[in-house]
C-alpha positions as CSV (number, residue, x, y, z in Angstrom):
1,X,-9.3,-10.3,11.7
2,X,-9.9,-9.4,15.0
3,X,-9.9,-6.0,14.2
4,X,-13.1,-4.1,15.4
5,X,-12.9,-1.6,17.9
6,X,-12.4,1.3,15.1
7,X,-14.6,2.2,12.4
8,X,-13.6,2.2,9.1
9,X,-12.4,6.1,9.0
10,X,-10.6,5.6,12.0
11,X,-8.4,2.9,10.8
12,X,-8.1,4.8,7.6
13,X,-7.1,8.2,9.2
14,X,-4.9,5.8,11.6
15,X,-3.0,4.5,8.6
16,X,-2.7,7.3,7.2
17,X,-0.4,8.6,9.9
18,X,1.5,5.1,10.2
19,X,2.1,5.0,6.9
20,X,3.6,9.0,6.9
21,X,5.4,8.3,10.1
22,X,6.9,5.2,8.1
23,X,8.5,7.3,5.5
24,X,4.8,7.8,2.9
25,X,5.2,11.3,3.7
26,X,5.3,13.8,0.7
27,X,3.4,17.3,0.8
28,X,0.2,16.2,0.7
29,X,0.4,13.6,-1.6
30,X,-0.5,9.7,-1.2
31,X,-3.5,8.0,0.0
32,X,-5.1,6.0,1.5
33,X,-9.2,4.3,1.1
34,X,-10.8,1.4,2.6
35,X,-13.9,-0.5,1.5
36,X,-16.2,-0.5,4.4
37,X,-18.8,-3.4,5.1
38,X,-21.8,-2.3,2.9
39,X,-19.5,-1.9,-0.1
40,X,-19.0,2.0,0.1
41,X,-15.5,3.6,-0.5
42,X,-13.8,6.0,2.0
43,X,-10.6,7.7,1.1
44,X,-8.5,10.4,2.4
45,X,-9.5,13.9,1.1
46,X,-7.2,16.5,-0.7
47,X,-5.4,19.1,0.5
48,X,-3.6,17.6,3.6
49,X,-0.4,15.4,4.8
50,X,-0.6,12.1,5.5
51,X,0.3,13.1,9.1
52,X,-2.6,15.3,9.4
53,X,-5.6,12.8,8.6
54,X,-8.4,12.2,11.7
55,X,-11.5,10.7,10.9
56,X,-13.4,13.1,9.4
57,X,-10.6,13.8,6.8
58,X,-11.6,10.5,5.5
59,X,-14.2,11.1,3.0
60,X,-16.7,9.0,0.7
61,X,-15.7,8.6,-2.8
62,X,-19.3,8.9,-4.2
63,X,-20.5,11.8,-2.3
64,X,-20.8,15.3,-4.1
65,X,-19.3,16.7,-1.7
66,X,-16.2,15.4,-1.0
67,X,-12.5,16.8,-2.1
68,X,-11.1,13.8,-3.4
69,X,-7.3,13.3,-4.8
70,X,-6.7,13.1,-9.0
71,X,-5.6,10.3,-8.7
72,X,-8.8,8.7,-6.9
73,X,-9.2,6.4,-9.7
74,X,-6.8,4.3,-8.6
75,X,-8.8,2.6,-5.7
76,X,-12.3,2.9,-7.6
77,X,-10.6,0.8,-10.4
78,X,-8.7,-2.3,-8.0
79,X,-11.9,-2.1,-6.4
80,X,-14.1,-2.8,-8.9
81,X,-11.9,-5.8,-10.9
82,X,-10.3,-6.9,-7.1
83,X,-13.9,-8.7,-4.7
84,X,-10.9,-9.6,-2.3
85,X,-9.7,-6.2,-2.0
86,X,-10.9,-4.2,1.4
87,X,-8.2,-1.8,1.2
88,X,-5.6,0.1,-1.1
89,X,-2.8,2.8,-0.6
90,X,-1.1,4.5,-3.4
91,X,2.0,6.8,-2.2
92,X,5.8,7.9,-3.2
93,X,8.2,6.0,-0.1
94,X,11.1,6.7,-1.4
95,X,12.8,3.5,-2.3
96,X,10.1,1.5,-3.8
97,X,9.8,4.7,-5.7
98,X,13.4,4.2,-6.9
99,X,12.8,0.6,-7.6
100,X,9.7,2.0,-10.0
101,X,11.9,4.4,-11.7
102,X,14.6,1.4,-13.1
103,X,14.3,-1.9,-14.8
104,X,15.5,-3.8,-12.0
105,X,13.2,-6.5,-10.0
106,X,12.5,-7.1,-6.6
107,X,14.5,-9.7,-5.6
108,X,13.7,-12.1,-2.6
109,X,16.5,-11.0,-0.5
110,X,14.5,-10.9,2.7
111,X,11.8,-11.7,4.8
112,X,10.0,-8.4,4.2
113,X,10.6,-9.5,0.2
114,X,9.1,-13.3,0.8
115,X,5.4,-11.1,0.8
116,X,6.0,-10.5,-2.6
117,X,6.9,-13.8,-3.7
118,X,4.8,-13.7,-6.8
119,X,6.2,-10.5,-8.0
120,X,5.2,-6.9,-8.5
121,X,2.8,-5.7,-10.9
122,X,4.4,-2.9,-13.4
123,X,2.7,0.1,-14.7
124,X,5.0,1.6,-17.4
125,X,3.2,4.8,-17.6
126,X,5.0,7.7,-16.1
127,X,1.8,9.4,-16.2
128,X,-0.9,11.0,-13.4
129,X,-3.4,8.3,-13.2
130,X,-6.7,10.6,-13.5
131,X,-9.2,8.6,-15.8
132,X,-10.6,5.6,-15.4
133,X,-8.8,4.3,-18.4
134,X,-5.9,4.6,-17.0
135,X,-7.3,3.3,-13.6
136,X,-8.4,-0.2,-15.5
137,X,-4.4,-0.3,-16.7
138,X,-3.9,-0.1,-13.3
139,X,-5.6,-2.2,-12.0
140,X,-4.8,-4.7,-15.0
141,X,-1.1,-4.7,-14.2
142,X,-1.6,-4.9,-10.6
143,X,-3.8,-8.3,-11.2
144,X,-4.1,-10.9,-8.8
145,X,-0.9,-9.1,-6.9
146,X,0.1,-7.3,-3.9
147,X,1.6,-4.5,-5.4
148,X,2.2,-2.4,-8.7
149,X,4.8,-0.8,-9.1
150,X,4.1,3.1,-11.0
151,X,7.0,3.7,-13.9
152,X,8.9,7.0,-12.2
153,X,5.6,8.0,-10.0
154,X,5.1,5.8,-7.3
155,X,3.5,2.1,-5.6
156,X,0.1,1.4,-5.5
157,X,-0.5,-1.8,-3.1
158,X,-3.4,-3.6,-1.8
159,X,-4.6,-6.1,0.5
160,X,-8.3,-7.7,2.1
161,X,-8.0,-5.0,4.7
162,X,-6.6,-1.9,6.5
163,X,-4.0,-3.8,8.8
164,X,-3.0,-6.1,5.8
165,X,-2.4,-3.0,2.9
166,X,-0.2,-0.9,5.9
167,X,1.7,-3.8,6.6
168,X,2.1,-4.7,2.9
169,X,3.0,-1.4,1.8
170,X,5.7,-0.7,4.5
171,X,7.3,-4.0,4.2
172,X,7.6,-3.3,0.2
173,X,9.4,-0.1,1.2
174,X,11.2,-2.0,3.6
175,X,12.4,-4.7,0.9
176,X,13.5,-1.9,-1.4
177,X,16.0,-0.5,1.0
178,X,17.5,-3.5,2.1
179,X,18.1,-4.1,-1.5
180,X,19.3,-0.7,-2.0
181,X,21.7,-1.7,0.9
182,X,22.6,-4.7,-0.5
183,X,23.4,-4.2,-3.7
184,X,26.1,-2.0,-2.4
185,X,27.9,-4.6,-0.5
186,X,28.3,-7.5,-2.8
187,X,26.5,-10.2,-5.0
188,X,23.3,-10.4,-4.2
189,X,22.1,-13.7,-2.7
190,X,18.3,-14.5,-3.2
191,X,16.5,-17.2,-1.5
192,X,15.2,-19.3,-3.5
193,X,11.9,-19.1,-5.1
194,X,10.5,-22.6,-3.6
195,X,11.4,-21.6,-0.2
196,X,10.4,-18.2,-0.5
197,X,6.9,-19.3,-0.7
198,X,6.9,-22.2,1.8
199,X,8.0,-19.6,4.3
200,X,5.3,-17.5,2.8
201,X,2.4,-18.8,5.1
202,X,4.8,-19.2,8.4
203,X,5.8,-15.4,8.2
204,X,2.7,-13.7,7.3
205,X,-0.5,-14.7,9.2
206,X,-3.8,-12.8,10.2
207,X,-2.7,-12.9,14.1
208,X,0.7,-11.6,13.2
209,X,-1.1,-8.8,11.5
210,X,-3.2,-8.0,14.3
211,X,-0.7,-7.5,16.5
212,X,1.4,-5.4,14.4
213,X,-1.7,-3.2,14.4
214,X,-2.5,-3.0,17.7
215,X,1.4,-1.9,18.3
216,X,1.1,0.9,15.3
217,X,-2.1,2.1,17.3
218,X,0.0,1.9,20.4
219,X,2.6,4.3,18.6
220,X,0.1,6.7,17.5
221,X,-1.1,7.2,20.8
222,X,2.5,7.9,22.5
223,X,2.8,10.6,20.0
């Protein structure tokens, strides 16, 4: 992508706040890390809101110095089973969260749903994820998906870069709700599978993604 102008704790701290602005916000829980060109990790550090993050809140995972979350695991392990992966939020929005916390699937009611068109991982652990064994389970139930959801706890999503995992995980939340919404008005009325995935590559493109990034940025800075 076309992507460059920001280095890698920028867009980091920049998602960060698009994602909390977007409904990620909780205390100062959730996440958010980035795989930078040479292979090493930076993550959000501990101890603040989504909101708050600038780049030099945005930490590397191996250094001895760094405050990192519990729950840090989580990236280190999709990292090190996912080469494709470049990115990887884990947070609490508040409908995916719901979704997490029944048996129910996503269903392809939507557009925003169509990204998910081969289903979402499930994690059926209501646990903290804080070892890496439980970071491999993870990662194991994620597979070669977009998203997992975290049994009562939370989503963890991923995607081959910064603009791709904030777009992904907002338009998961975004899915949810509508669901929510719809399931409260009548039968529900997927599309079907076959077409869900032919409209896959016509709806979600690296230049669409792009300029949904630039706009966020453009947000940020009207704050």
């Amino acid at each position: 992508m076309a992507v460059v102008a920001e280095t890698v704790r920028e867009q980091v701290a920049a998602a960060c706040r698009i994602l909390a602005l977007e409904g990620y916000a909780d205390l100062t829980l959730g996440h958010v890390s980035a795989r930078g060109p040479d292979g090493t990790i930076w993550i959000k550090r501990k101890g603040i809101g989504l909101d708050e993050v600038e780049a030099d809140d945005v930490v590397e995972v191996e250094s001895a110095d760094a405050e990192l979350h519990l729950e840090t695991v989580l990236h280190t392990a999709v990292y090190a089973l996912r080469p494709d992966v470049g990115a990887v939020v884990h947070g609490h929005p508040p409908y995916a969260t719901a979704l997490a916390a029944t048996g129910a699937e996503l269903e392809l009611l939507t557009h925003d749903a169509v990204l998910f068109a081969d289903g979402l991982g499930r994690y059926d652990a209501p646990d903290l994820i804080v070892d890496e064994q439980q970071g491999a389970a993870v990662a194991a139930a994620l597979g070669s998906r977009r998203a997992v959801l975290l049994a009562n706890h939370g989503v963890l999503v991923a995607g081959k870069d910064i603009p791709w995992v904030v777009l992904t995980a907002l338009t998961l939340e975004r899915a949810a709700h509508l669901q929510s919404i719809a399931s409260t008005l009548g039968r529900l009325q997927p599309i079907p599978p076959d077409v869900a995935r032919e409209l896959h590559p016509v709806k979600y493109q690296d230049r669409f993604v792009a300029e949904y990034w630039d706009a966020w940025l453009r947000g940020l800075r009207q704050l």
